[in-house]
C-alpha positions as a printed Julia matrix, in Angstrom:
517×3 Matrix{Float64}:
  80.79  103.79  106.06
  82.34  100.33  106.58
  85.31  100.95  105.45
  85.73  104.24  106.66
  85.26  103.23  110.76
  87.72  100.06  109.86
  90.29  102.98  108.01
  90.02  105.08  111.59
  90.02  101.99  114.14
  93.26  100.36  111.56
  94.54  104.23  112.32
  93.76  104.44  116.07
  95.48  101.08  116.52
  99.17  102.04  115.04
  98.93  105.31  116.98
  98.35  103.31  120.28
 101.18  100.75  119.17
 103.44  103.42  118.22
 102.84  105.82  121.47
 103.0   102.84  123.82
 106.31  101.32  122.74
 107.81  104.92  122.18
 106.71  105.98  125.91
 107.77  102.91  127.14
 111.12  102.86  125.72
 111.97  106.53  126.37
 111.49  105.53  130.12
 112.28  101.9   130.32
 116.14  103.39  129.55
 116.44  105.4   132.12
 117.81  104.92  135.93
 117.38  101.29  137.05
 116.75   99.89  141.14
 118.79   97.13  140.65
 116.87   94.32  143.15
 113.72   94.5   140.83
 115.48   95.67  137.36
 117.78   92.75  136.92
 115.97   89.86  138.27
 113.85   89.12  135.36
 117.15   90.22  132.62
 119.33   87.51  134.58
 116.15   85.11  134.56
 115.28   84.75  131.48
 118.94   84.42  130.61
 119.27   81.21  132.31
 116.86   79.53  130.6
 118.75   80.33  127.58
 121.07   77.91  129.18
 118.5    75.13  130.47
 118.2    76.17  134.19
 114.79   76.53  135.62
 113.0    78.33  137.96
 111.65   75.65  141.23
 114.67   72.88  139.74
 117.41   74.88  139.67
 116.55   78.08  141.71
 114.35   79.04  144.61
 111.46   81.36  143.15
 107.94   82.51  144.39
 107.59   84.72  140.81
 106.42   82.79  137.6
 108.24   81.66  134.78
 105.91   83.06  132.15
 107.15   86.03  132.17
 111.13   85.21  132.1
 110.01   82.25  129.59
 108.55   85.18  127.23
 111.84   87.23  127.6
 114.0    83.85  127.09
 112.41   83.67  123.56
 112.59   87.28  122.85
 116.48   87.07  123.76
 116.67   84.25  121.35
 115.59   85.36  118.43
 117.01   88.96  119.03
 119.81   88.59  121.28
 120.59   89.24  124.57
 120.19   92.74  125.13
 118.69   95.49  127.11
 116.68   97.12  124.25
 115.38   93.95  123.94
 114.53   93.46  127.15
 112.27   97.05  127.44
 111.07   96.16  124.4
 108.98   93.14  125.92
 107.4    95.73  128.75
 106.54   98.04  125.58
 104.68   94.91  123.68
 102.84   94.24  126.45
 101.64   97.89  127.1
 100.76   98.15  123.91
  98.56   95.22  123.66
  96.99   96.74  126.73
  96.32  100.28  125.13
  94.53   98.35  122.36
  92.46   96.31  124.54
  90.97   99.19  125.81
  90.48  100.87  123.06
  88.22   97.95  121.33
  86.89   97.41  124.89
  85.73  101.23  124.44
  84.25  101.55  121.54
  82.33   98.0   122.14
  80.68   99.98  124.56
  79.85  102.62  121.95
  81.82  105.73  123.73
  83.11  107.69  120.33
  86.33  106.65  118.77
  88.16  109.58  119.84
  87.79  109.69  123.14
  88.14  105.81  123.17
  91.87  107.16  121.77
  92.36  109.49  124.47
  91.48  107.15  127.13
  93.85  104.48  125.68
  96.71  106.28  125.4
  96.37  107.49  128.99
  96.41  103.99  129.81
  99.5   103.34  128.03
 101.25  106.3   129.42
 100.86  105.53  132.47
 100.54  101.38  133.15
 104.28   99.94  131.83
 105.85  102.81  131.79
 106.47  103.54  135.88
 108.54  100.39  135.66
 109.89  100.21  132.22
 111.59   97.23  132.49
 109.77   93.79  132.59
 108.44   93.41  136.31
 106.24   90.2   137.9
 103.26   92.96  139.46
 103.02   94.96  136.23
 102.82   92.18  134.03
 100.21   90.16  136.28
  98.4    93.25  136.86
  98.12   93.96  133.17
  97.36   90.29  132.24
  94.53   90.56  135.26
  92.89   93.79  134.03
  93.17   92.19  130.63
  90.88   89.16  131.7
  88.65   91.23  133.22
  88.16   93.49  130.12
  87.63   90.29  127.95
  85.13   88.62  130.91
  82.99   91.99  130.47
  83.46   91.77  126.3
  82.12   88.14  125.78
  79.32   88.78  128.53
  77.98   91.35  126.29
  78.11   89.39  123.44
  77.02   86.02  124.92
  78.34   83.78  122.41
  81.56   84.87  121.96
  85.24   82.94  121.0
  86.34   85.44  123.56
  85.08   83.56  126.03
  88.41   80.59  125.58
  90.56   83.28  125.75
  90.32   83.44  129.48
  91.56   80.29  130.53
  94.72   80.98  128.64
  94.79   84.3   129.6
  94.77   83.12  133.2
  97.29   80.59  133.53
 100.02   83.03  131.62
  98.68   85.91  134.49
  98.68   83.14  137.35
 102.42   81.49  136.06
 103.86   85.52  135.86
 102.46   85.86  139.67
  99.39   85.0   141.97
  98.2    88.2   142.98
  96.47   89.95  141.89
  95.46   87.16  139.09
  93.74   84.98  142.2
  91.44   88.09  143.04
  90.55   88.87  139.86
  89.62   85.12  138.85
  87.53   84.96  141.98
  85.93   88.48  141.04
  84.89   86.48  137.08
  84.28   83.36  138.67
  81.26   84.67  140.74
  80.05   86.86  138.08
  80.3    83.8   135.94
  78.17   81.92  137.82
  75.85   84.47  138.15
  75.59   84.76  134.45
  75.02   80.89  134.28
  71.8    80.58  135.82
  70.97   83.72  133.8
  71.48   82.57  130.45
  72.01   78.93  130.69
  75.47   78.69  128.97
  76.03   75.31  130.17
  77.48   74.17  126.8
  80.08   77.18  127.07
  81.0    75.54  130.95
  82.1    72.23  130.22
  84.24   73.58  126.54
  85.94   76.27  129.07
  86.55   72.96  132.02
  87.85   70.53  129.19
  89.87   73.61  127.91
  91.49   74.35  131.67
  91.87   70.31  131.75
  94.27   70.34  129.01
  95.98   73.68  129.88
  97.43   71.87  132.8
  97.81   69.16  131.11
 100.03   70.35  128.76
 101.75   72.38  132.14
 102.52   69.24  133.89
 104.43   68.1   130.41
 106.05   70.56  130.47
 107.61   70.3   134.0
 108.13   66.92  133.47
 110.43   67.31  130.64
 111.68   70.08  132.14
 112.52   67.95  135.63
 110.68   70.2   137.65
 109.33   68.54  140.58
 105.47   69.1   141.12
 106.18   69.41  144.96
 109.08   71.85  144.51
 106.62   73.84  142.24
 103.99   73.36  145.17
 106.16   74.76  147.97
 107.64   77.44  146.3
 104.85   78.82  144.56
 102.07   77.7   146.29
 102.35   77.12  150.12
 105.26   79.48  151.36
 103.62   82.6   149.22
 100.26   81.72  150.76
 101.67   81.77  154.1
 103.11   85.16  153.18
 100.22   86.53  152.56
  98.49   85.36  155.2
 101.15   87.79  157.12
 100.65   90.42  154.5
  96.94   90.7   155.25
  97.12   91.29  158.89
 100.14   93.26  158.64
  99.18   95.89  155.39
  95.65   95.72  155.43
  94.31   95.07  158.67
  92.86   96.51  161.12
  90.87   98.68  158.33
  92.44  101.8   157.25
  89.51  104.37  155.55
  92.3   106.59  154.53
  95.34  104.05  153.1
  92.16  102.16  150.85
  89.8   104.58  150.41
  91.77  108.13  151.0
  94.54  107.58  149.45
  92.96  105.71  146.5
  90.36  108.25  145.39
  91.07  109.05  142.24
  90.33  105.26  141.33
  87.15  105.38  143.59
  86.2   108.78  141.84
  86.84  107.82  138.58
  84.37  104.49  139.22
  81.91  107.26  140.88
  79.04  106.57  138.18
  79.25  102.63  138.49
  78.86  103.41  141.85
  75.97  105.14  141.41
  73.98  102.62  138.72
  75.44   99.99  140.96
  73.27  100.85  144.31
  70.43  101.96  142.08
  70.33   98.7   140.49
  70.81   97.12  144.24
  67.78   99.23  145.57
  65.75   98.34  142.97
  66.53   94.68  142.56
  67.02   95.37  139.04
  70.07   92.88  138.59
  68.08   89.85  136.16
  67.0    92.38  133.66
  69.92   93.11  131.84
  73.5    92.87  131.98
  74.88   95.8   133.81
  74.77   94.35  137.09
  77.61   91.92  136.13
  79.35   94.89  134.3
  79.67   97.22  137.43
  80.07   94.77  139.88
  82.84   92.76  138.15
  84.44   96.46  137.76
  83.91   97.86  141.36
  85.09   94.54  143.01
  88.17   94.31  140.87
  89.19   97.83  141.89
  89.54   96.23  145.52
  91.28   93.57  144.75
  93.78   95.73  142.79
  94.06   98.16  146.27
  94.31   95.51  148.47
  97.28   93.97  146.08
  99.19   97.33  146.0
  98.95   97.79  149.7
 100.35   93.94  150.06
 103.21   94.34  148.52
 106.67   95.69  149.35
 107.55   97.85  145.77
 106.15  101.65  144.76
 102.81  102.25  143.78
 101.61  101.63  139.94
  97.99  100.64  139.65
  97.34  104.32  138.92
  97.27  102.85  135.59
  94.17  101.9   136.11
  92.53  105.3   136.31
  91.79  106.26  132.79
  90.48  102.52  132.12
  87.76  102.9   134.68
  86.89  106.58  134.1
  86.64  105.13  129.99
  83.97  102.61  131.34
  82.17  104.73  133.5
  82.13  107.32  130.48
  80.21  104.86  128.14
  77.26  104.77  130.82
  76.74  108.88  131.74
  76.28  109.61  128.18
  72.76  111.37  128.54
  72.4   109.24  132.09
  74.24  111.68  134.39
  76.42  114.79  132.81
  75.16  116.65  129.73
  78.72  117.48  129.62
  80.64  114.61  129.55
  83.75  116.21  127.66
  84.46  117.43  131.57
  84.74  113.51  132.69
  87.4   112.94  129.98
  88.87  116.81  130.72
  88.87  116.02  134.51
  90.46  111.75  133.82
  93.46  114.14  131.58
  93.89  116.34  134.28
  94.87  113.07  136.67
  96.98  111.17  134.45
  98.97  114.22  134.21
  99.86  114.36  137.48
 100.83  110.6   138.35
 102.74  110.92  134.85
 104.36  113.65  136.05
 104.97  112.52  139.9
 105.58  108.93  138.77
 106.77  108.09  135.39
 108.95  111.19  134.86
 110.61  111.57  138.2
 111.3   107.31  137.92
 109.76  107.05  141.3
 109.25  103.33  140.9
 113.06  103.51  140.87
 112.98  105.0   144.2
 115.0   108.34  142.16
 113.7   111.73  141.96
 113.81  114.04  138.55
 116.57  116.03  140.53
 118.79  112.59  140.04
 118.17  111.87  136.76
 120.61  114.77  135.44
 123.53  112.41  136.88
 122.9   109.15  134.35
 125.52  108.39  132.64
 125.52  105.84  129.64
 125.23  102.1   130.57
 127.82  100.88  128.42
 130.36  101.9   130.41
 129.54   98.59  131.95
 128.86   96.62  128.98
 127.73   96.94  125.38
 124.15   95.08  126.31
 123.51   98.09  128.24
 124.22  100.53  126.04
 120.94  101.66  126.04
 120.27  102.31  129.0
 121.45  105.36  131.0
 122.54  104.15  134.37
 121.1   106.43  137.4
 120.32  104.23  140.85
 119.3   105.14  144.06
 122.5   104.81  145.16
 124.6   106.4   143.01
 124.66  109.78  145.08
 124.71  111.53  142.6
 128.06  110.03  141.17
 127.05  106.97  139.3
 130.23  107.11  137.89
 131.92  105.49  140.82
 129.38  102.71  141.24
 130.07  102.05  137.95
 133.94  101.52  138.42
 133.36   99.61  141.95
 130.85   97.13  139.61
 133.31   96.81  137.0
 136.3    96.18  138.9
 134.2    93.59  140.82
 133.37   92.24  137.48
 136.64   91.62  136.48
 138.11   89.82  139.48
 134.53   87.47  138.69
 135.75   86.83  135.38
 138.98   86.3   136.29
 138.38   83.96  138.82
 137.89   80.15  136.98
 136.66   78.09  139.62
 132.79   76.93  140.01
 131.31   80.02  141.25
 127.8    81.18  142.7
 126.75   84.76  142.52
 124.83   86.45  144.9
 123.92   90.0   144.02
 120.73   92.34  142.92
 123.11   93.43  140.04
 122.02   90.42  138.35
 123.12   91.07  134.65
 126.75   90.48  136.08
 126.47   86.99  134.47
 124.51   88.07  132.13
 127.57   90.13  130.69
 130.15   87.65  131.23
 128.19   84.7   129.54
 127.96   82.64  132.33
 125.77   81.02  135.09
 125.18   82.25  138.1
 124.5    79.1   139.97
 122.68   81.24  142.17
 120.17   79.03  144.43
 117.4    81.93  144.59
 115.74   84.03  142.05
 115.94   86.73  143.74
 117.29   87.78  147.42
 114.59   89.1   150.13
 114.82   87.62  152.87
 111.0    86.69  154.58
 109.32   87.95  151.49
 110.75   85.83  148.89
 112.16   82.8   150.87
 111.96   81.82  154.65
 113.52   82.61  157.68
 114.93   80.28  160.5
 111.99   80.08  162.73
 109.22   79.4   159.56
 107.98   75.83  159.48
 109.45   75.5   155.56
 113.38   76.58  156.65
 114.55   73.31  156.81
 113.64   72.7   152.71
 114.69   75.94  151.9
 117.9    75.17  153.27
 118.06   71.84  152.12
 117.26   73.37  148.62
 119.8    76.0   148.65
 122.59   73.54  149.72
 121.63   70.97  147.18
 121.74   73.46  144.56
 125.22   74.64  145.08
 126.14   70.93  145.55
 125.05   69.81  142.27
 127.27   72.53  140.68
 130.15   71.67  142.71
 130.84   75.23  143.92
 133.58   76.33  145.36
 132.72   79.92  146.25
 130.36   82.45  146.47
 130.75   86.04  145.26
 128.73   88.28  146.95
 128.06   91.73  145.6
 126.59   93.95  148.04
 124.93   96.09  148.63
 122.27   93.45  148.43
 118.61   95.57  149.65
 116.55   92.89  151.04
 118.94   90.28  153.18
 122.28   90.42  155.05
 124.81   87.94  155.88
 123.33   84.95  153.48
 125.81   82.64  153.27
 126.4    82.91  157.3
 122.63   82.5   157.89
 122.71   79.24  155.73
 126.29   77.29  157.17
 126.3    78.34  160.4
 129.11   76.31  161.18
 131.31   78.36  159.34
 132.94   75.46  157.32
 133.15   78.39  155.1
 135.91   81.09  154.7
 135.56   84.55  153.86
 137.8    87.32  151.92
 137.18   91.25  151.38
 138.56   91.72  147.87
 136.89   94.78  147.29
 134.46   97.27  149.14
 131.48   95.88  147.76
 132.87   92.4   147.41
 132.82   89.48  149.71
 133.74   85.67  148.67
 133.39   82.97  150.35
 135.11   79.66  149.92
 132.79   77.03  150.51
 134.5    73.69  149.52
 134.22   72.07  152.99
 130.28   72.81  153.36
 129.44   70.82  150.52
 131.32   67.41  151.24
C-alpha cells in the first residue's frame, strides 16, 4: 500500500512538472508588452557583466529574481527559451506545492491533481515571461502554504524554510511578501502561546540573523551601498504606497474588492463559514483550524488589496483553485454530500479566466483577434527565435515595428562611442552584447522613480547623473515609444547642455558630453 500511494504521488508529480512547464512555455512565447517583458531579460543580463541593481542602476524591484535568471543564463546561455523556462520552474514548483499541501489535508489524490494543475494553468502562465508580482506572489502564497503545513505538524523542518522563503519573496518585491509575513507573523504568535514552541522561536531569529548576515556580505562585496539599497527599496516604494492606498483603495469600494473579486471570496465561502462559527463559539484554543482559516481568509485580502495597488493587468486569479482545494478538504461530510460539484463548479472558473486571460495574452494588453499577426522573433535576433513577436502596438503589422527596431539597432551598433540606452525594448543590448549603462531599471516615471516636486528628487538625480558619469557617456539613445515617462533626459539637464538628433522615427540621441564635466 506504501509503495503503491508513493508510485501515484511519484506519478502525480511528473504530470504537474510536465503540464506546468509545457503550459507555460506554449504561452510564455507568444506576444510580448515590451515595458514589463524585457526588464527582467536585460536585468539579469547585466549581472552577467558585474553591474548591479541600487550601485549601478536605480531599481525599486529585487534582485532575486534577475540574480536567479543571471545563473540560469550562465549555465545555459543567453536566450529567450531560457528565460520562459525560469517562469515555467517556478510554476511548477508551485503546482507541486499544492498538490502535497492537498493531500496533507487528506482531500483524495485525484482531485488534489485536478486542483494543481488548475493552479498551474492559470498562475505563470498570464505572464509567461519572468515578472517581479508573479514571482513574489507565488513565493508569498508559497510561505503561506508551508506556514499552514508545519502548523499542522508542529514539529516540522518546514518550519526554517520560511525565513528563506521570505527573504528570496521580499528581495523579488515587497508586496505582497510584507502582507503575507504580517498575516504568519500574527498567526505565529498566536500559535506560540498555544503550544509553547519557544525553542522553534529563537532557531527561526538566529536563522533570520544570519540570513542578513550573509545579505549584507553580499552587498558589501558587491559595493552596494546599504543607504542606496535603503532609499531605493525601502523609503521611496513606501512612500509610493502610501499614495497607492489612498489613491486605489480608498475610500472603500464593495464592488472593486468584494464584487469584482468573488470568485476568490466564493471559492473561500466554507472557511468563511467554519471561520464565524468558530468566532461565535469561541472555539479558537481547541484545535488548529482557527489559524488555518484565518491565515487563509486574511491572505486573500492582502492579495486584493496588492492587485488593486498596482499599475499592470490582473493575475491573482491564480489563486482560485488553491483556495477552493483548501476549502474542499474541510466540506467533506461537513457541508455538501456532493462535493464533486465544488471541484465541477472551481473547473468551470478556471476555464473562463484561462480562456479570457491566458489565451487572449491579456496581461500583454493583446486580444486573441491580434495574436494571428505574430510573426517569428528572430527576425530580430536569433535569442528570440522562440518567441513569436505580437505587441500592443504592432497594429496589426508587427512586421514594421520589427524593421523600425532593427534599423534602430543597427545605427546603435554602429555607433562606438560610450552610450546609454533608454528604452522598454530592453533586450536591445542584450542582442548586441553590450551594456546599457542605463541609470534605471526600468522607466515609469512616479511609480518607479521620483518626480521633481518629491522630497527624494534631488538623489535620484544626483544618482542618475553619477551613473552616466562614471561611464563617461557621451550620448543617450532613446528608443521610444517608451509607455511610462516622456522627455527623460530633458526632465533630468534642464539646462540643455545637451543636444538632440532625430535619426529615425522612433529614435532620439542625445549628446551629452557637456552635462557631465
Amino acid at each position: 500500500m506504501v509503495n503503491k500511494n508513493l508510485n501515484i504521488n511519484i506519478s502525480y508529480t511528473i504530470i504537474i512538472i510536465c503540464v506546468a512547464i509545457a503550459i507555460n512555455q506554449y504561452f510564455g512565447n507568444i506576444g510580448v508588452y515590451p515595458i514589463d517583458s524585457f526588464f527582467p531579460f536585460n536585468a539579469s543580463y547585466e549581472i552577467l557583466n558585474n553591474k548591479y541593481p541600487f550601485r549601478d542602476y536605480w531599481t525599486i524591484t529585487g534582485p532575486f529574481m534577475d540574480v536567479t535568471q543571471a545563473i540560469l543564463f550562465y549555465l545555459f546561455g543567453v536566450n529567450w527559451t531560457i528565460y520562459v523556462l525560469h517562469a515555467s520552474i517556478v510554476n511548477a514548483v508551485l503546482g507541486v506545492i499544492v498538490y502535497y499541501f492537498l493531500i496533507n489535508f487528506s482531500l483524495s489524490k485525484s482531485y488534489s491533481l485536478v486542483y494543481a494543475l488548475l493552479t498551474v494553468s492559470l498562475a505563470y502562465p498570464s505572464s509567461g515571461t519572468p515578472y517581479v508580482d508573479h514571482h513574489a506572489s507565488i513565493l508569498s502564497i508559497i510561505s503561506l502554504l508551508i506556514f499552514i503545513i508545519a502548523i499542522k505538524k508542529g514539529t516540522s523542518s518546514l518550519w526554517y524554510f520560511l525565513p528563506i522563503l521570505f527573504f528570496f519573496s521580499f528581495l523579488t518585491k515587497q508586496s505582497p511578501t510584507s502582507y503575507i509575513f504580517l498575516i504568519i507573523g500574527i498567526f505565529y504568535i498566536i500559535n506560540l502561546f498555544l503550544y509553547r514552541q519557544y525553542l522553534l522561536t529563537i532557531k527561526i531569529i538566529i536563522e533570520t540573523l544570519i540570513i542578513i548576515f550573509i545579505l549584507f556580505i553580499i552587498f558589501d562585496y558587491s559595493e552596494i551601498k546599504p543607504i542606496d539599497f535603503y532609499i531605493q527599496y525601502i523609503e521611496y516604494p513606501l512612500s509610493i504606497g502610501e499614495n497607492r492606498i489612498n489613491d486605489f483603495l480608498f475610500p472603500f469600494d464593495f464592488k472593486r474588492i468584494f464584487l469584482r473579486q468573488k470568485w476568490i471570496h466564493l471559492s473561500l465561502l466554507p472557511l468563511y463559514i467554519l471561520f464565524f462559527k468558530k468566532l461565535v463559539n469561541r472555539d479558537f484554543n481547541s484545535n488548529k483550524e482557527f489559524i488555518y482559516f484565518g491565515s487563509i481568509i486574511l491572505s486573500s485580502f492582502a492579495f486584493i488589496s496588492h492587485q488593486l495597488m498596482t499599475i499592470n493587468g490582473y493575475f491573482i486569479f491564480f489563486l482560485i483553485p488553491i483556495y477552493a482545494g483548501f476549502s474542499h478538504c474541510f466540506i467533506k461530510n461537513r457541508i455538501f454530500k456532493k462535493e464533486i460539484f465544488f471541484l465541477l463548479i472551481t473547473c468551470v472558473i478556471s476555464t473562463y479566466y484561462f480562456n479570457k486571460y491566458i489565451q487572449s495574452r491579456n496581461f500583454m494588453d493583446l486580444k486573441k483577434s491580434d495574436l494571428k499577426y505574430k510573426i517569428e522573433g528572430k527576425l530580430i535576433h536569433e535569442k528570440l527565435k522562440s518567441l513569436k513577436w505580437i505587441t500592443y502596438r504592432s497594429e496589426k503589422k508587427p512586421l514594421k515595428e520589427i524593421t523600425e527596431l532593427n534599423n534602430v539597432i543597427e545605427i546603435i551598433e554602429n555607433d562606438k562611442s560610450n552610450k546609454a540606452l533608454i528604452t522598454d525594448y530592453q533586450f536591445i543590448s542584450v542582442i548586441l552584447g553590450i551594456n546599457d549603462n542605463s541609470p534605471s531599471k526600468v522607466w515609469y516615471n512616479h511609480h518607479v522613480y521620483p518626480t521633481e516636486n518629491h522630497r527624494l528628487y534631488g538623489f535620484y538625480k544626483n544618482f542618475f547623473i553619477e551613473a552616466l558619469r562614471k561611464e563617461k557617456i557621451e550620448k543617450i539613445f532613446v528608443v521610444k515609444p517608451i509607455v511610462g515617462d516622456q522627455n527623460i533626459v530633458e526632465k533630468i539637464f534642464k539646462n540643455k547642455c545637451y543636444s538632440k538628433k532625430i535619426e529615425a522615427d522612433i529614435l532620439d540621441v542625445y549628446n551629452i558630453d557637456d552635462c557631465l564635466n
